[in-house]
C-alpha positions, 0 to 999 in steps of 0.5 A, a space after each residue: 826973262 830974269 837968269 836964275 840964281 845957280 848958288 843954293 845953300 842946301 842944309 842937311 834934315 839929319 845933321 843941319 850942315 850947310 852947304 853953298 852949292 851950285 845948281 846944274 842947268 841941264 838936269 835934276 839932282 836927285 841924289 846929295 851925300 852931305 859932306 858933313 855926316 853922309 847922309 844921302 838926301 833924296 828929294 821930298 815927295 812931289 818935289 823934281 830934286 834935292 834943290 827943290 827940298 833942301 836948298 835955299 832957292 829951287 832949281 833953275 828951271 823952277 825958278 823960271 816957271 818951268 815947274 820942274 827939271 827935265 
């Protein structure tokens, strides 16, 4: 099996910022204050975190068929 990609470039719904992050492997992040204007990002609805919704590339284990973080 393929390892996933951990750098995401979440971009911000409100301001459009963009940052580079790196993505945990153990648990969802349900919850990211944009460093740029604050704004708490929350994931979409039916998406498992904010990497899933704002990110560049889902989550790891998304990225890895599992569908959703544990």
């Amino acid at each position: 099996m393929v390892s996933p990609e951990l750098k995401s470039t979440i971009t911000c719904p409100e301001c459009g910022h963009r940052q580079c992050e790196i993505m945990p492997t153990d648990a969802c992040q349900w919850f990211y204050e944009c460093r740029a204007c604050h704004s708490l990002l929350k994931p979409k609805p039916g998406d498992c975190c904010v990497f899933c919704s704002w990110g560049d590339l889902p989550c790891p284990p998304v990225q890895q068929n599992d569908h959703y973080c544990h």
